[in-house]
Every structure is written in C-alpha cells, then in structure tokens.
N, C-alpha and C positions, 0 to 999 in steps of 0.2 A: 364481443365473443370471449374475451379471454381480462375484462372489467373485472371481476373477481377472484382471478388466477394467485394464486401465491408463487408466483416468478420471480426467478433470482436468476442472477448471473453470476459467472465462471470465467476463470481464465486458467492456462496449465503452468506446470512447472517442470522441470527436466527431475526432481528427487526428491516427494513427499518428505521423507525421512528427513531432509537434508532443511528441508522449509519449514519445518512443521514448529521446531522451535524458535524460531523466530516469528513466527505470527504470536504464537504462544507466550511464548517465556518473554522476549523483546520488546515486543509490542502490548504485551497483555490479554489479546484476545481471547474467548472461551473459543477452544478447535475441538472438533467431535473429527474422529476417522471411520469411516464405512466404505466397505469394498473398495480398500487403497485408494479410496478419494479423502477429500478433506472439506470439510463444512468452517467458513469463518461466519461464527455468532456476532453479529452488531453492536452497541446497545442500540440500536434503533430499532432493533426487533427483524432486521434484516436480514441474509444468509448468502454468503459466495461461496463456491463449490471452487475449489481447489482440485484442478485433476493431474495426473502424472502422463508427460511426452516423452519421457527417458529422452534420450539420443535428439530424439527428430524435437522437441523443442525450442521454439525461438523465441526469447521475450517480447514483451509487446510491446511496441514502439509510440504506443500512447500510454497515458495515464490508466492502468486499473482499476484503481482505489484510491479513494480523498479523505482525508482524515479532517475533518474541520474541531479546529482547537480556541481555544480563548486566548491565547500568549501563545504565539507563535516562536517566538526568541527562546522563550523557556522550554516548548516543544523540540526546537531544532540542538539547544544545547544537552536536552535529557538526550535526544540521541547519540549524538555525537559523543557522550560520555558512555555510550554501550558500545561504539566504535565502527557508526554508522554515518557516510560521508554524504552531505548531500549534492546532487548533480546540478551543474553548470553547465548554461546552455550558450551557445553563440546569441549575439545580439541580444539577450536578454539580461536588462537593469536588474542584478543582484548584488547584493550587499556581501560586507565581507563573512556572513555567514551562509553565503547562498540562497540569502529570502531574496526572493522578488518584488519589487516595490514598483515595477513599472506601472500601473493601473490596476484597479480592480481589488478582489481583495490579498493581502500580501501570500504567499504561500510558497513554500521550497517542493522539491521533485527527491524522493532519494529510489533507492532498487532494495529489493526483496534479491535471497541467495541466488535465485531464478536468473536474475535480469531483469522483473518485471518493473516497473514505474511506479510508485508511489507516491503520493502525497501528504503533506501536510499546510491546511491553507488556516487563517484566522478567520474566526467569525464572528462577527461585530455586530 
C-alpha cells in the first residue's frame, strides 16, 4: 500500500527558532522552514520534519536521529569543540569521551537544544 510512498519522519521541539541553528549552522544540515515547521535535508536524500510543541513538549527518550560517520573520535571531538557534550548512560561501557565501545558498532548519544537524542555511531 504505501511500497512507494515518499515517507519521512518527524519528531518536535519546544522552539523552531531556538533549534533551527544548530541543525543548520552546527551540524551542517540543509534546513528548509514552511508553515513554522522545519524540514532536515539528508544527504541520503532523506527528509525529517521538525515541528514545534512550545510548552507541551517533551524530548524523546529514544534516539531520533543517527548520524553514521567514518572516525567517530574525530566526529565526537569536532563537537565538542562547538561546545556540544556527549551523554552518558548508566551501565553503559564508554570511553573517556563518551563512545561506546560495549558491542556493536562504536557510537556516542548527544541532545539537540530540545532535549531530543542524537547520535553519532561509526561505520565500518
């Protein structure tokens, strides 16, 4: 039914305004805005809709968005030089830069202005 749909997904944010440069400027992403929503361009050819919660708002307590990189070290250090912290979880084998190296492939968690979950994992 829906085999050749051009489907994307979305998650909100409590202040377009407030997020909009860091998807953008931070991260690098192409953002389009239309009717105070927000479009994040891929390069995969992809597309997430960015919409605004104001107030009622709550970040998502899973991962939004994964970013897979080639150097992970060098991924999590360019951020942290833009003044971006990565999250540390309980029980979870991380390095003293917050990668995770328990199994799988290595990859850290950071947050969007939001709240929301991020990622950055390696791909090998």
């Amino acid at each position: 039914m829906f085999g050749k749909s051009q489907a994307f997904s979305g998650f909100s944010v409590d202040d377009i305004a407030r997020v909009r440069p860091f998807y953008e400027d931070l991260l690098g992403l192409n953002v389009t805005e239309d009717h105070g929503m927000l479009t994040l361009h891929l390069g995969s050819g992809a597309a997430v809709l960015v919409y605004p919660k104001g107030p009622a708002h709550k970040p998502a307590t899973y991962t939004v968005l994964n970013f897979p990189v080639r150097d992970i070290t060098h991924a999590v250090d360019a951020l942290a030089a833009q003044g971006v912290t990565m999250e540390r979880y309980e029980g979870m084998e991380q390095d003293e830069r917050g990668i995770f190296l328990g199994g799988g492939p290595k990859i850290a968690w950071f947050l969007d202005p939001a709240g929301n979950i991020l990622s950055i994992l390696e791909d090998s």
